[in-house]
Backbone as JSON, one array per atom type, in Angstrom:
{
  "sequence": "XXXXXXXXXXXXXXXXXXXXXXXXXXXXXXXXXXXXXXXXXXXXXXXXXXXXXXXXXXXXXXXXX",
  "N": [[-30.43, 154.1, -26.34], [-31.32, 157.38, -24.66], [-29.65, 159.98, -23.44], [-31.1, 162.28, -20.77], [-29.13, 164.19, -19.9], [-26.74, 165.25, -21.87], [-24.63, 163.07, -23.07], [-21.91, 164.45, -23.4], [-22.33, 166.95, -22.13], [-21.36, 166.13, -19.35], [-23.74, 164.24, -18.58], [-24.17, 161.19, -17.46], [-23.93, 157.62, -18.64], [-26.58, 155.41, -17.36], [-29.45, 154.06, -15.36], [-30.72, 155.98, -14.32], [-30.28, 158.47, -15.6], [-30.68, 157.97, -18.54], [-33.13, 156.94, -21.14], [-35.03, 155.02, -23.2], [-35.5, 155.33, -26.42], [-36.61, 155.15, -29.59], [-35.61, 155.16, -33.06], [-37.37, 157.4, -34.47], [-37.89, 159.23, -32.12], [-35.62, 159.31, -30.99], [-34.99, 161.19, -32.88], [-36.74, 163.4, -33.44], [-36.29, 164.88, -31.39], [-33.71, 165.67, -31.48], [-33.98, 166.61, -34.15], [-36.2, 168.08, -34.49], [-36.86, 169.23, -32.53], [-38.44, 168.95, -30.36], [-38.9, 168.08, -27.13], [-38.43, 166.47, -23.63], [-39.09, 165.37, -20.65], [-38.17, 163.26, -17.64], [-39.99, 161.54, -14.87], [-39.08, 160.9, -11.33], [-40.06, 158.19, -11.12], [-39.98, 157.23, -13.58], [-41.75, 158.17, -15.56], [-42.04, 159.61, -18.85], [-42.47, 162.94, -20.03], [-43.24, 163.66, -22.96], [-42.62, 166.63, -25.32], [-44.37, 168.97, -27.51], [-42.95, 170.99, -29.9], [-45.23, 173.1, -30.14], [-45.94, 173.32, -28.0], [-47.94, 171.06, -27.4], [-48.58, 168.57, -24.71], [-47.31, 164.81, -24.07], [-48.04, 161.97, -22.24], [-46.24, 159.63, -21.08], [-46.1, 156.26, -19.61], [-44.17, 154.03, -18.21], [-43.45, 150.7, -18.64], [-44.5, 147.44, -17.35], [-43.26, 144.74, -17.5], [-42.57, 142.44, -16.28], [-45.26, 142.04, -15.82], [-46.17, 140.61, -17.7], [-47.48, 140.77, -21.21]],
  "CA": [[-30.72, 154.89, -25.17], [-31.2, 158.38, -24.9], [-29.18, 160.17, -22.47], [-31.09, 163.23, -20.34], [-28.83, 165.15, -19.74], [-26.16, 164.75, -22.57], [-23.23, 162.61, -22.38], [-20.84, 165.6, -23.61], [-22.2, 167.73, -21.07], [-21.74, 165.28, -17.93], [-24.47, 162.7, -18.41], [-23.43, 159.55, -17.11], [-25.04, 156.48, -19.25], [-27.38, 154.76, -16.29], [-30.65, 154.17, -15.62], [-31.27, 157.46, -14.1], [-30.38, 159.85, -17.31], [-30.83, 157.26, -20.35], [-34.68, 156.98, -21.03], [-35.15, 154.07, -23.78], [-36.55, 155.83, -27.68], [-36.76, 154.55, -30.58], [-34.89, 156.14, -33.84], [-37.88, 158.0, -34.53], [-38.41, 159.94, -31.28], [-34.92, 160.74, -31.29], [-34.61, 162.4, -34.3], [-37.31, 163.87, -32.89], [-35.86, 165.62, -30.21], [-32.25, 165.93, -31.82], [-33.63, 167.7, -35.16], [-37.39, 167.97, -34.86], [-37.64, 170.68, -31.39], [-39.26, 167.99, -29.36], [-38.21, 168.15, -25.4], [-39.06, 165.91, -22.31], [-38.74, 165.42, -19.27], [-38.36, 162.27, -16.9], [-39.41, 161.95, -13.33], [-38.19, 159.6, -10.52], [-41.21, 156.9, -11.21], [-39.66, 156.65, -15.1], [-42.84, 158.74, -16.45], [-41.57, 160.44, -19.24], [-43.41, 163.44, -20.7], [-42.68, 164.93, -24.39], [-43.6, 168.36, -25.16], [-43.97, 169.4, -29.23], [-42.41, 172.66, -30.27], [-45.83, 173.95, -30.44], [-46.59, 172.87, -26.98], [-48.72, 169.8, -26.97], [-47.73, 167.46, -24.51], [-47.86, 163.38, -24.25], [-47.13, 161.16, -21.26], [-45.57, 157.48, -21.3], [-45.39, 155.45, -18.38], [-43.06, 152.9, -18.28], [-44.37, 149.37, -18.93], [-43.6, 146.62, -16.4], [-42.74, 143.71, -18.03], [-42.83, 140.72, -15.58], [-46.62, 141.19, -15.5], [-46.67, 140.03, -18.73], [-47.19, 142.07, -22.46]],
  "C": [[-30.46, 156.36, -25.46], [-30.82, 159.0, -23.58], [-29.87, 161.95, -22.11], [-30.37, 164.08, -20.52], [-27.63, 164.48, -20.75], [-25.03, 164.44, -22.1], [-22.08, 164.06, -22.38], [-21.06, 166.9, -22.88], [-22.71, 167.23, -19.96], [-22.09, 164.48, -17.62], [-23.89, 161.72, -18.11], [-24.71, 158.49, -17.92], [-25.32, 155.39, -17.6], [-28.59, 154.71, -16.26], [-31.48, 155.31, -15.35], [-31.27, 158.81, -14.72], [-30.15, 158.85, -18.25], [-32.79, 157.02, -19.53], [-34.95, 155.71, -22.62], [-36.07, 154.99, -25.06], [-35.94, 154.94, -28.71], [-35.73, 155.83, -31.74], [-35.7, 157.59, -34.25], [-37.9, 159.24, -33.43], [-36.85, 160.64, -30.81], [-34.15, 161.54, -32.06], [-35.63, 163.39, -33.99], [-37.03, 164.95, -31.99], [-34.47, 165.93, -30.78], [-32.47, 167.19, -33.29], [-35.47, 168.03, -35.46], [-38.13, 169.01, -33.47], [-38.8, 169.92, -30.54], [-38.47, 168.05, -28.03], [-38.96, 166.87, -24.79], [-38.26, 166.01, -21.29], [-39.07, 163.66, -18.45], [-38.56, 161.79, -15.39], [-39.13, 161.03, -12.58], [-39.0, 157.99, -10.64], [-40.52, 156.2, -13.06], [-40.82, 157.36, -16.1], [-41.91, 159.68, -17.43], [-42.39, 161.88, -20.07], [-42.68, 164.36, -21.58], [-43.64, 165.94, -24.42], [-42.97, 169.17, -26.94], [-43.69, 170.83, -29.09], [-43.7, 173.81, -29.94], [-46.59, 173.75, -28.6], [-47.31, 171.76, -26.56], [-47.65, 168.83, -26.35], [-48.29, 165.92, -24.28], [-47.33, 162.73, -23.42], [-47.32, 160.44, -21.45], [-45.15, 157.11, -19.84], [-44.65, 154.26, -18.95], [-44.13, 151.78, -18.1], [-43.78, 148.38, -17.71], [-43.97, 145.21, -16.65], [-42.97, 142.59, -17.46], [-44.33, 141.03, -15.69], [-47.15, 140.88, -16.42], [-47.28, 141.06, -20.34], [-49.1, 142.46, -21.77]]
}
């Protein structure tokens, strides 16, 4: 889990600041100048250093892969 707003400044681990990445995405964002943002639906949208951005909705699981 990746915590919004960081644990060491405040974050609380919950579902409302952790956002679910992979190792890739956040190395990504930890040493690679990648940002996002998450809004109250779970959409999350990254945004590359150079500007391009990419939205992810959240998947919903019970209705099957």
């Amino acid at each position: 889990m990746e915590h919004n707003l960081p644990y060491d400044q405040g974050g609380r681990t919950n579902p409302i600041n952790a956002t679910p990445v992979d190792r890739r995405w956040h190395r990504a964002k930890t040493h690679g100048g990648w940002t996002y943002t998450k809004d109250e639906q779970g959409v999350v949208t990254w945004r590359s250093p150079t500007g391009l951005t990419c939205r992810v909705e959240p998947h919903d699981y019970r209705l099957g892969p």
